[in-house]
mmCIF file of the N, C-alpha and C atoms, coordinates in Angstrom:
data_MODEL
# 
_entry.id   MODEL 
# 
loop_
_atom_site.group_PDB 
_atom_site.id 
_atom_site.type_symbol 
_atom_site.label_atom_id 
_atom_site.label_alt_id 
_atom_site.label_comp_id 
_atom_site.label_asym_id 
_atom_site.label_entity_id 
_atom_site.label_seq_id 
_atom_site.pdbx_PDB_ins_code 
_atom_site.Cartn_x 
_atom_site.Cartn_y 
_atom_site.Cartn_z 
_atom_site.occupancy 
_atom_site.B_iso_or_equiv 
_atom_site.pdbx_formal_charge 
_atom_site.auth_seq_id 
_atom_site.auth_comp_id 
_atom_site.auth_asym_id 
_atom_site.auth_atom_id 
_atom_site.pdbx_PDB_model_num 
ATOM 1   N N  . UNK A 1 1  ? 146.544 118.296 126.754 1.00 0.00 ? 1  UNK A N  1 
ATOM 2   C CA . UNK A 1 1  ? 145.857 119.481 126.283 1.00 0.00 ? 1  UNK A CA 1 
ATOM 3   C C  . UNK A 1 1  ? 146.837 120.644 126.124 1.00 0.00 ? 1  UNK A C  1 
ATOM 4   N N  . UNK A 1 2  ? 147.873 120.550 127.209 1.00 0.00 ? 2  UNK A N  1 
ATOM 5   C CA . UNK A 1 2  ? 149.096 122.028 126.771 1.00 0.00 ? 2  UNK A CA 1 
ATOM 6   C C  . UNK A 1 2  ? 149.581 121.790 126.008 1.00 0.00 ? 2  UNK A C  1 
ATOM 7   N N  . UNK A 1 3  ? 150.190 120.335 125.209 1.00 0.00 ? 3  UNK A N  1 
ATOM 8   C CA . UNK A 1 3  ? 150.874 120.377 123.858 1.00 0.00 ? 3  UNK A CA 1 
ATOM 9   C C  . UNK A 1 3  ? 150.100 120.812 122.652 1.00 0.00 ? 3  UNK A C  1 
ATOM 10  N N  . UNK A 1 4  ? 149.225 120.548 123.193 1.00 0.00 ? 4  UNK A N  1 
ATOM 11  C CA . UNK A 1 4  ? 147.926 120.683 121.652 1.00 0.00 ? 4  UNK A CA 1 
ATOM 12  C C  . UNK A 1 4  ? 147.918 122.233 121.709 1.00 0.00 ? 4  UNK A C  1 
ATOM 13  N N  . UNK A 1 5  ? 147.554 122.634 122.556 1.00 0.00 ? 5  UNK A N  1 
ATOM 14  C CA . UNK A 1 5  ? 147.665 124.407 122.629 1.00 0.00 ? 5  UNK A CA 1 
ATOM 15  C C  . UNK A 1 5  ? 149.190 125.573 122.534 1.00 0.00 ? 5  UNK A C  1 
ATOM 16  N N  . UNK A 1 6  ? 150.551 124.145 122.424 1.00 0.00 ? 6  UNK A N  1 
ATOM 17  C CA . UNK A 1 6  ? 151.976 124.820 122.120 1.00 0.00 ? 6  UNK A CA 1 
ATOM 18  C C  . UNK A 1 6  ? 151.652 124.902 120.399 1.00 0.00 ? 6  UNK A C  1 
ATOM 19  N N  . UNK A 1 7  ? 151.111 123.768 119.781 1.00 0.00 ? 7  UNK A N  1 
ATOM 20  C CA . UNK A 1 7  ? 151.244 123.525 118.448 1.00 0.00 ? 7  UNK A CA 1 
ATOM 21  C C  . UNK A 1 7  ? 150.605 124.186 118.116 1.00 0.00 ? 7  UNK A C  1 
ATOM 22  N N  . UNK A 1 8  ? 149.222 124.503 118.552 1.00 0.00 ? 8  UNK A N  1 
ATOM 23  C CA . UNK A 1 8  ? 148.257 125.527 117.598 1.00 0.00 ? 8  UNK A CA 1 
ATOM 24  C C  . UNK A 1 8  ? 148.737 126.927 117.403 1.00 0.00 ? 8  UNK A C  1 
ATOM 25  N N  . UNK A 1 9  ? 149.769 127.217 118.341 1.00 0.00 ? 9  UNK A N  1 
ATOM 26  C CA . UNK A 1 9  ? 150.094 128.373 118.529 1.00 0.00 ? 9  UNK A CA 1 
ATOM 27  C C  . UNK A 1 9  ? 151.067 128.619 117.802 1.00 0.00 ? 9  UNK A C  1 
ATOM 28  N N  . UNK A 1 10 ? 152.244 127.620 117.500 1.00 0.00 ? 10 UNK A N  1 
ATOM 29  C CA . UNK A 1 10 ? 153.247 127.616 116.467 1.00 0.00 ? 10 UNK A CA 1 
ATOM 30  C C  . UNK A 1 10 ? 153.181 127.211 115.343 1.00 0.00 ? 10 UNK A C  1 
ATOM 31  N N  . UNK A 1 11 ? 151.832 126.672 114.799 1.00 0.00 ? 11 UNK A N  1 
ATOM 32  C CA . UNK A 1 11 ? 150.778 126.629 113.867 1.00 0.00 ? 11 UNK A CA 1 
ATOM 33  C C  . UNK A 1 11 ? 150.592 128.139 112.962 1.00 0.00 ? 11 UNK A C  1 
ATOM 34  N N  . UNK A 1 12 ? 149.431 128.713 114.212 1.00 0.00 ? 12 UNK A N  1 
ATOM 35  C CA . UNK A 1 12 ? 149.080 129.974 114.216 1.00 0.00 ? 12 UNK A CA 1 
ATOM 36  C C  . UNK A 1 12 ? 150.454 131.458 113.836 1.00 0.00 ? 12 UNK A C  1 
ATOM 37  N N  . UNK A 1 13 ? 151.747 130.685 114.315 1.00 0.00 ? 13 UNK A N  1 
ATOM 38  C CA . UNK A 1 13 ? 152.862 131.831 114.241 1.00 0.00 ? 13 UNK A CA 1 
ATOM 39  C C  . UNK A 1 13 ? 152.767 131.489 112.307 1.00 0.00 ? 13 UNK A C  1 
ATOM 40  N N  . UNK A 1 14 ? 153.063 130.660 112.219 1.00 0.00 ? 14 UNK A N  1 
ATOM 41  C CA . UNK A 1 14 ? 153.898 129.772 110.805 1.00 0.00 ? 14 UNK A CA 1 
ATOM 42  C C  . UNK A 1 14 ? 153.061 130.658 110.260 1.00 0.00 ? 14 UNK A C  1 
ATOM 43  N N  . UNK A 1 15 ? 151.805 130.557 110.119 1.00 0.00 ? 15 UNK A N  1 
ATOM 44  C CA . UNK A 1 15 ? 150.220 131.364 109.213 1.00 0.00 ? 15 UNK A CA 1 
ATOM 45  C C  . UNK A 1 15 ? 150.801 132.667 108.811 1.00 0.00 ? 15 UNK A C  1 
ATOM 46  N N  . UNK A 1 16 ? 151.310 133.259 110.408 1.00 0.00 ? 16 UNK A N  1 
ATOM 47  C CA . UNK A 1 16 ? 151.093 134.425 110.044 1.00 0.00 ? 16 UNK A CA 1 
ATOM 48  C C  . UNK A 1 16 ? 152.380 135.179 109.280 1.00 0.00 ? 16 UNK A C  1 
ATOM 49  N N  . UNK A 1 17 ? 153.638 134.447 109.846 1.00 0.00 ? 17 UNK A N  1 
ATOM 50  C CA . UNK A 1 17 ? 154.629 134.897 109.410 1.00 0.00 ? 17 UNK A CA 1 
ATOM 51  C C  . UNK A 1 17 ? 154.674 134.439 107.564 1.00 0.00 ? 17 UNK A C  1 
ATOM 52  N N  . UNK A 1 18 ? 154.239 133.574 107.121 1.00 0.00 ? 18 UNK A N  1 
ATOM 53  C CA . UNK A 1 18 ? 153.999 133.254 105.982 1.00 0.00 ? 18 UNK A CA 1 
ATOM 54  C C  . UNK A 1 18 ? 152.975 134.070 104.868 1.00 0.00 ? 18 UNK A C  1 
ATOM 55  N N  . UNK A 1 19 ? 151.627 134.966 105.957 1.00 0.00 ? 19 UNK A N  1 
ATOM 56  C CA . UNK A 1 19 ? 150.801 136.016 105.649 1.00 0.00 ? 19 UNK A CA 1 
ATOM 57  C C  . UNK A 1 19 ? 151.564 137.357 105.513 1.00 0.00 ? 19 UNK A C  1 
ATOM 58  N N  . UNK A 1 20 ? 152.832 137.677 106.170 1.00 0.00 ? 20 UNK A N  1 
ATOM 59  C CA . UNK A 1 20 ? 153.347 138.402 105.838 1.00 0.00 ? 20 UNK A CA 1 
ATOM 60  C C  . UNK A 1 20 ? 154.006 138.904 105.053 1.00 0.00 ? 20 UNK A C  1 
ATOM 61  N N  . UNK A 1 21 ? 155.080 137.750 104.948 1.00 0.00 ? 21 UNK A N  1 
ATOM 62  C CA . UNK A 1 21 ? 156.329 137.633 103.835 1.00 0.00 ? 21 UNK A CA 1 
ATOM 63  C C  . UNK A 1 21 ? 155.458 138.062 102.150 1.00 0.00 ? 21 UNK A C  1 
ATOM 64  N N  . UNK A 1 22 ? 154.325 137.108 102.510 1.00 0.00 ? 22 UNK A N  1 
ATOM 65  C CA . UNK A 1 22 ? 153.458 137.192 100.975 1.00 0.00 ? 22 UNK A CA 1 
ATOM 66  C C  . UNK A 1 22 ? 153.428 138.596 100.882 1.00 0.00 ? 22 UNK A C  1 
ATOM 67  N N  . UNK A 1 23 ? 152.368 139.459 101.835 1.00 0.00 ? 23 UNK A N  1 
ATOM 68  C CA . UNK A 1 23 ? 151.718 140.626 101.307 1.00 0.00 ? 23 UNK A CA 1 
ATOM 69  C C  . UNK A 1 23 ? 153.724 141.913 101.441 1.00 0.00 ? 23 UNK A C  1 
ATOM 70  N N  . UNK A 1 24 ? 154.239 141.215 101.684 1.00 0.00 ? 24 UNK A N  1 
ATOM 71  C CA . UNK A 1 24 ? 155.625 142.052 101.732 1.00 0.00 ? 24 UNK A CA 1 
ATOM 72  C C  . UNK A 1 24 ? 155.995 141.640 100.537 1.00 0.00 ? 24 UNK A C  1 
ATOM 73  N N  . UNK A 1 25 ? 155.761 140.603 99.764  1.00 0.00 ? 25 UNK A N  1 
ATOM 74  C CA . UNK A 1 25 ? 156.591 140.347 98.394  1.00 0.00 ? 25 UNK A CA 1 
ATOM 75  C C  . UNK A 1 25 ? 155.599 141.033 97.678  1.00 0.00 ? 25 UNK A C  1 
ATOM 76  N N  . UNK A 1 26 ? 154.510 140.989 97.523  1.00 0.00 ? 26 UNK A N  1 
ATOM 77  C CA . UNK A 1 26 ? 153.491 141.362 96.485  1.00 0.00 ? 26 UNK A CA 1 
ATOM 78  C C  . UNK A 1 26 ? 153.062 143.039 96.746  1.00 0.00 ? 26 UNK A C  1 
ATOM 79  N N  . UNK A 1 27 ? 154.036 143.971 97.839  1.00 0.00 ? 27 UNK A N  1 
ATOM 80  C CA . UNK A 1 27 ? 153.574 145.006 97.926  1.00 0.00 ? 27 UNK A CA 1 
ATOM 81  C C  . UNK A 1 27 ? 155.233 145.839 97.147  1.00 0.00 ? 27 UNK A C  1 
ATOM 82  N N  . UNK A 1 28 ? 155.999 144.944 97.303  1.00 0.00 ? 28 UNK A N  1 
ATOM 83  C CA . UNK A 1 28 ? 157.552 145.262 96.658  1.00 0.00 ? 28 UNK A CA 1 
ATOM 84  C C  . UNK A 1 28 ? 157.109 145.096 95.484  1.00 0.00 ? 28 UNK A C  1 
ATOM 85  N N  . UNK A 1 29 ? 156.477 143.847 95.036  1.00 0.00 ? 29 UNK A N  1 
ATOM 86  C CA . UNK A 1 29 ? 156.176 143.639 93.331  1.00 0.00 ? 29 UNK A CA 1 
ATOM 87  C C  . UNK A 1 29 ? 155.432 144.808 92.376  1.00 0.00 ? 29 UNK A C  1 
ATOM 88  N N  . UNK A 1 30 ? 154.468 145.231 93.601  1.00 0.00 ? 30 UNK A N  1 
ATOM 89  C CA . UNK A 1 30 ? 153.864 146.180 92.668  1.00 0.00 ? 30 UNK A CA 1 
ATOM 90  C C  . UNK A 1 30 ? 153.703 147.043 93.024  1.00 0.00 ? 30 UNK A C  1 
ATOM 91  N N  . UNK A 1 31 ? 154.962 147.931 93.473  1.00 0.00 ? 31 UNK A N  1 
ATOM 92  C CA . UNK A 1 31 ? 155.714 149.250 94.117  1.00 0.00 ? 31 UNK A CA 1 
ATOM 93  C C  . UNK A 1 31 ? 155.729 150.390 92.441  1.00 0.00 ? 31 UNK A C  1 
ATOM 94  N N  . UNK A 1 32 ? 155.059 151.029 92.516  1.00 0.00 ? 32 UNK A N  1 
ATOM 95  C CA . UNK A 1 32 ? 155.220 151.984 91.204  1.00 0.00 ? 32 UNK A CA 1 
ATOM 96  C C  . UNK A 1 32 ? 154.824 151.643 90.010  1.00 0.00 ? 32 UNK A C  1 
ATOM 97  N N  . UNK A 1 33 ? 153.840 150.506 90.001  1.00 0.00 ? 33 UNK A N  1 
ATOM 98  C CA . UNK A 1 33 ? 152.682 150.148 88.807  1.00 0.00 ? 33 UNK A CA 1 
ATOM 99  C C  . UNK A 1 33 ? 151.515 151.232 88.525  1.00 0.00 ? 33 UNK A C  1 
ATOM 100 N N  . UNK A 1 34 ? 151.050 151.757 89.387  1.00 0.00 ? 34 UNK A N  1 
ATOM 101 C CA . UNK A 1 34 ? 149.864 153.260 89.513  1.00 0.00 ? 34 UNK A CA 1 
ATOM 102 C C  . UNK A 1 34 ? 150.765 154.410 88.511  1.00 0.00 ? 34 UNK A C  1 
ATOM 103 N N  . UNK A 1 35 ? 152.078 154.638 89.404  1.00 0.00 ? 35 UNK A N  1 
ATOM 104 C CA . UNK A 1 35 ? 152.858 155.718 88.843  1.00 0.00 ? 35 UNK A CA 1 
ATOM 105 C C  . UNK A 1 35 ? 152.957 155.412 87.431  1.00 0.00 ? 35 UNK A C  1 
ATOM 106 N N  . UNK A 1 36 ? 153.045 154.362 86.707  1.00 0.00 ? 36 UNK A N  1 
ATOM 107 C CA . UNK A 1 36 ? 154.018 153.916 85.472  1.00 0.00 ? 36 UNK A CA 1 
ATOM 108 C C  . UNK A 1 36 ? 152.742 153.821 84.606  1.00 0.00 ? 36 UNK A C  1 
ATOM 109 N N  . UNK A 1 37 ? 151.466 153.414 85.197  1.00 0.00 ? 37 UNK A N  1 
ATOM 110 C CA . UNK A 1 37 ? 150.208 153.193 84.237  1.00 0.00 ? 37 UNK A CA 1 
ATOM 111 C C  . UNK A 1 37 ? 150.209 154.718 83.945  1.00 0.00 ? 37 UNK A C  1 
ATOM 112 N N  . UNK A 1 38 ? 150.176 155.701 85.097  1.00 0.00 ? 38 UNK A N  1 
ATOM 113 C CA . UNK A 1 38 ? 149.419 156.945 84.914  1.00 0.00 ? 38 UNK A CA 1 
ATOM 114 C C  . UNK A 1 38 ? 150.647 157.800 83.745  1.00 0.00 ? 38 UNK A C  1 
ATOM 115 N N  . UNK A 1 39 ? 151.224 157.752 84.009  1.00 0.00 ? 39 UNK A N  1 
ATOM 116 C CA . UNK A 1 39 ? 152.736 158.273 82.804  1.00 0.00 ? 39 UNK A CA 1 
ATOM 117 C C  . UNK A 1 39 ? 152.131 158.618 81.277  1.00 0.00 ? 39 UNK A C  1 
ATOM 118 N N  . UNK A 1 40 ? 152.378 160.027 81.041  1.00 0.00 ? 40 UNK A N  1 
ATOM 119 C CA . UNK A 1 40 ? 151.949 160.629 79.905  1.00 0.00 ? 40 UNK A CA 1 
ATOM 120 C C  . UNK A 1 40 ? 153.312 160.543 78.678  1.00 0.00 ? 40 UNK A C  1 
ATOM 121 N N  . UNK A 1 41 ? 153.166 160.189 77.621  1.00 0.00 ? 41 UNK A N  1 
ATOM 122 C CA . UNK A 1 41 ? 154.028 160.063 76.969  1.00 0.00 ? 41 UNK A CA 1 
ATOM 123 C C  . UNK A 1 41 ? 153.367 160.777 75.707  1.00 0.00 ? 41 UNK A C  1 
ATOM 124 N N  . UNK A 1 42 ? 154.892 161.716 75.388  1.00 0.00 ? 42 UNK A N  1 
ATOM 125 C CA . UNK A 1 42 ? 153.953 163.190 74.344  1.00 0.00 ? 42 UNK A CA 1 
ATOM 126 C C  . UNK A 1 42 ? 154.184 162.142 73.215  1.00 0.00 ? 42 UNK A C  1 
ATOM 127 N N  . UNK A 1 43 ? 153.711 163.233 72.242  1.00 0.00 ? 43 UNK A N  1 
ATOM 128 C CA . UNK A 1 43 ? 153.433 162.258 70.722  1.00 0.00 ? 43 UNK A CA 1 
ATOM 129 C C  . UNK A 1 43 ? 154.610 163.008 69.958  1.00 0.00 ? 43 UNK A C  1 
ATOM 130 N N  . UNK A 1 44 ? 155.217 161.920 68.995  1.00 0.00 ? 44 UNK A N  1 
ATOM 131 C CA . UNK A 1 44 ? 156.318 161.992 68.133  1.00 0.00 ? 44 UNK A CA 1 
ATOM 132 C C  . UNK A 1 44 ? 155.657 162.434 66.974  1.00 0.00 ? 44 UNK A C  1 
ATOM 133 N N  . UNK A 1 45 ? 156.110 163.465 66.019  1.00 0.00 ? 45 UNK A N  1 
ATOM 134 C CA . UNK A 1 45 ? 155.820 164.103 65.017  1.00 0.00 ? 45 UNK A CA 1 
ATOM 135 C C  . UNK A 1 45 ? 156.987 162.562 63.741  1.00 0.00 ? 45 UNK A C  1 
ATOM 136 N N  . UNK A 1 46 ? 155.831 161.936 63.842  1.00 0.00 ? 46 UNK A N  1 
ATOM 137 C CA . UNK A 1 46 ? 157.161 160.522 62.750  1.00 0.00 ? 46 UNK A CA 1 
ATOM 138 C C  . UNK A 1 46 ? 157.085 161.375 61.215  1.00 0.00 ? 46 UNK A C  1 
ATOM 139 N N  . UNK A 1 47 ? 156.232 162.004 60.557  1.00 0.00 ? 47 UNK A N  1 
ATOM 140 C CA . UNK A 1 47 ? 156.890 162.684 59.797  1.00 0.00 ? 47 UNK A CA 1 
ATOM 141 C C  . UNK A 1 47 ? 158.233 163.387 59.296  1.00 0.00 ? 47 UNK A C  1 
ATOM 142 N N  . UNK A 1 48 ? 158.300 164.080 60.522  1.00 0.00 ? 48 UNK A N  1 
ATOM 143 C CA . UNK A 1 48 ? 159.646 164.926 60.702  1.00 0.00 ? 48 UNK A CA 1 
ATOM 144 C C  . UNK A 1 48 ? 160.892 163.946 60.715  1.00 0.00 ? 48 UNK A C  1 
ATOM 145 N N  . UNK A 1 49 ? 160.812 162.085 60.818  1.00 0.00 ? 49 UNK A N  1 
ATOM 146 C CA . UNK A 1 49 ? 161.768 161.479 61.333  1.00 0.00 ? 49 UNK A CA 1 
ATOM 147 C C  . UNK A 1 49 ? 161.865 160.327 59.811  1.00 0.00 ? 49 UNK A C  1 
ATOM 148 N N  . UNK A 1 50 ? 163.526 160.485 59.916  1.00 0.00 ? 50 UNK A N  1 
ATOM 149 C CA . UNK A 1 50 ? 163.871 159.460 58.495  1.00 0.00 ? 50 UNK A CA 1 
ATOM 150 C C  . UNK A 1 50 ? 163.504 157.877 58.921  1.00 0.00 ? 50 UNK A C  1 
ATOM 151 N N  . UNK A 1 51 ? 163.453 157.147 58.013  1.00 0.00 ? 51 UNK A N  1 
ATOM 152 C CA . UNK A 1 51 ? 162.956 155.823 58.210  1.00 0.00 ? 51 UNK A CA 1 
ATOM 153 C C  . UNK A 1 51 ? 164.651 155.169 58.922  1.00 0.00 ? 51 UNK A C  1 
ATOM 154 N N  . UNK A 1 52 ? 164.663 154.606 59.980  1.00 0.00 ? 52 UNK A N  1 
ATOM 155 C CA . UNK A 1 52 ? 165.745 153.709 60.671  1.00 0.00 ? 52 UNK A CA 1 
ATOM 156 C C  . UNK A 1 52 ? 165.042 153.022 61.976  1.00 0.00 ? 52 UNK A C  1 
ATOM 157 N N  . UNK A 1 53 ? 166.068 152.787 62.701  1.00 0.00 ? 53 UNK A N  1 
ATOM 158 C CA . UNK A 1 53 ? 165.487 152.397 64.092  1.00 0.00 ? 53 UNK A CA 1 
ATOM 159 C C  . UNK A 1 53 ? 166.227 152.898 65.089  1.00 0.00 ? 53 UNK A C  1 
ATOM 160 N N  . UNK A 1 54 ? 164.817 153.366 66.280  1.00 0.00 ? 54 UNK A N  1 
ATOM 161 C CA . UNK A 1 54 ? 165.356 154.171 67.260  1.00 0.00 ? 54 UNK A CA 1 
ATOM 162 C C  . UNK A 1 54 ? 165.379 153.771 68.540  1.00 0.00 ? 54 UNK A C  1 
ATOM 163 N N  . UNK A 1 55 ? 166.076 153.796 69.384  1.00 0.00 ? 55 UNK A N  1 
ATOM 164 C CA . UNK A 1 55 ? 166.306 152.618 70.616  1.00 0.00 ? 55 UNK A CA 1 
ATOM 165 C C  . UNK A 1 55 ? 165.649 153.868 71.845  1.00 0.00 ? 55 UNK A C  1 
ATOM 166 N N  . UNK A 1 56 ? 165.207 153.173 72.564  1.00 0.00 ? 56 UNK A N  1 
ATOM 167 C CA . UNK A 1 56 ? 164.750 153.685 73.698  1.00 0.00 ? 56 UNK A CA 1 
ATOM 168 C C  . UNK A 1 56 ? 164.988 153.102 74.908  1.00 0.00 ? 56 UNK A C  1 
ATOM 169 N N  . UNK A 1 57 ? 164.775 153.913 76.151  1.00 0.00 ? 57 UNK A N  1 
ATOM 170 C CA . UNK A 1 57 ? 164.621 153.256 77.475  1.00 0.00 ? 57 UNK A CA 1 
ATOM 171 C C  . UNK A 1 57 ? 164.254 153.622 78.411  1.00 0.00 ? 57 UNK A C  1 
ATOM 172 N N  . UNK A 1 58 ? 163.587 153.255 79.854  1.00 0.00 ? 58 UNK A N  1 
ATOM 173 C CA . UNK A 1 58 ? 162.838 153.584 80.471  1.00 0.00 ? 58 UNK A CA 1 
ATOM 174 C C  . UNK A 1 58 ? 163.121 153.083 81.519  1.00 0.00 ? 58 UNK A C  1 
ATOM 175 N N  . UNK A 1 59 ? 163.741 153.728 82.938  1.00 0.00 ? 59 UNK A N  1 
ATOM 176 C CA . UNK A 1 59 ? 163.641 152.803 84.104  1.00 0.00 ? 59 UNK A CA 1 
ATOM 177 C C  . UNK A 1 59 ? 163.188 153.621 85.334  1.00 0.00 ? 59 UNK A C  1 
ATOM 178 N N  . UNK A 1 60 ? 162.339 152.936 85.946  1.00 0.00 ? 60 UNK A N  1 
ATOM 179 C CA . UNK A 1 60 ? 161.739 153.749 87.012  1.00 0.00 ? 60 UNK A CA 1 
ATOM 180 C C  . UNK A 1 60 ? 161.336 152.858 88.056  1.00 0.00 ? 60 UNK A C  1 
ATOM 181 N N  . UNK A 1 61 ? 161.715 153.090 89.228  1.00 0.00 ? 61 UNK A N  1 
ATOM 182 C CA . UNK A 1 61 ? 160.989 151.924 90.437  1.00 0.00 ? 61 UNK A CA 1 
ATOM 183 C C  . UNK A 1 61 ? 161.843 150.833 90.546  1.00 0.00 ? 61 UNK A C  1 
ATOM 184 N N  . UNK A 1 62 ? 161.195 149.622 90.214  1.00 0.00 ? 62 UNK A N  1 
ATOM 185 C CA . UNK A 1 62 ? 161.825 148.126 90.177  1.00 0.00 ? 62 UNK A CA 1 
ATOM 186 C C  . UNK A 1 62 ? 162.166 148.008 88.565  1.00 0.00 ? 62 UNK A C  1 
ATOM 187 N N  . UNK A 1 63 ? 161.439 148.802 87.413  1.00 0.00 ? 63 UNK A N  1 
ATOM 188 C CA . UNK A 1 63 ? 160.776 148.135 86.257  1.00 0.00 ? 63 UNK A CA 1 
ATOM 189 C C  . UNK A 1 63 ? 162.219 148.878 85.023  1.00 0.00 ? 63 UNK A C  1 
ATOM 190 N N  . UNK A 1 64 ? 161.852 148.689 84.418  1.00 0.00 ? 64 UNK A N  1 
ATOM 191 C CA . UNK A 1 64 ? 162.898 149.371 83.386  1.00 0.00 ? 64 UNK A CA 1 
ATOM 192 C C  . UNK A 1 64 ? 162.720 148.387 82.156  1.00 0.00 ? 64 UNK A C  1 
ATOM 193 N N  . UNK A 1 65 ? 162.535 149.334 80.826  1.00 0.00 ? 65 UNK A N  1 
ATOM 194 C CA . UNK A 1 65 ? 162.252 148.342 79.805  1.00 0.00 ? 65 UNK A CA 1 
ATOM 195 C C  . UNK A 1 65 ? 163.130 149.202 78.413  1.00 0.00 ? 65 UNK A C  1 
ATOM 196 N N  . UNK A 1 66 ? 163.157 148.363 77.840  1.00 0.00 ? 66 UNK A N  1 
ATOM 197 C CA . UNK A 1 66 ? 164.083 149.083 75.938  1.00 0.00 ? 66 UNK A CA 1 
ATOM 198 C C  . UNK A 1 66 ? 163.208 148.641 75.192  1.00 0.00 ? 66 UNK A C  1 
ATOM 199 N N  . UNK A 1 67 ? 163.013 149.391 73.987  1.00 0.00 ? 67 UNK A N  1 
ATOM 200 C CA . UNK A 1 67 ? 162.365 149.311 73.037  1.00 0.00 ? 67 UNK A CA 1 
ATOM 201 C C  . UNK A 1 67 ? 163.377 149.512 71.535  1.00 0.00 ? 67 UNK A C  1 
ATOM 202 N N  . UNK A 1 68 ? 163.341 149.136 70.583  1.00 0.00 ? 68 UNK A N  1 
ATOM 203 C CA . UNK A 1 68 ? 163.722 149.648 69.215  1.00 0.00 ? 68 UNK A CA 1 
ATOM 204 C C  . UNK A 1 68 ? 162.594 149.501 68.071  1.00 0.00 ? 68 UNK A C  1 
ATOM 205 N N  . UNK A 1 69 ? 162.344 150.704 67.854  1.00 0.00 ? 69 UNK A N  1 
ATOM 206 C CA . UNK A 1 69 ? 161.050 150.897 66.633  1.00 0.00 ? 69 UNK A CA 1 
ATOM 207 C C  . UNK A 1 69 ? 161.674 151.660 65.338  1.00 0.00 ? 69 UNK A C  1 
# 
């Protein structure tokens, strides 16, 4: 009966340390997703702009992205 109650317990560790790591990867993953949704981006007058392509970029948090339009 004490081995059965060493294993459940190092059972029970494995669970939790494995419950952790998760909600620690998935709270790093989506570290500054709120901030980046809520982000106001003013409006370009494309009139005023000759026809080419214009490169952009954006990095904030974990995330960072380029664009060319």
């Amino acid at each position: 009966m004490k081995k059965r109650h060493v294993v459940l317990i190092v059972i029970a560790f494995i669970v939790l340390a494995l419950f952790a790591i998760v909600m620690g990867v998935g709270t790093w993953l989506t570290r500054g997703l709120e901030e980046m949704a809520q982000m106001q981006i003013s409006d370009v007058d494309l009139s005023s702009l000759s026809d080419s392509t214009y490169p952009g970029n954006f990095k904030g948090y974990r995330w960072s992205n380029s664009v060319e339009v």
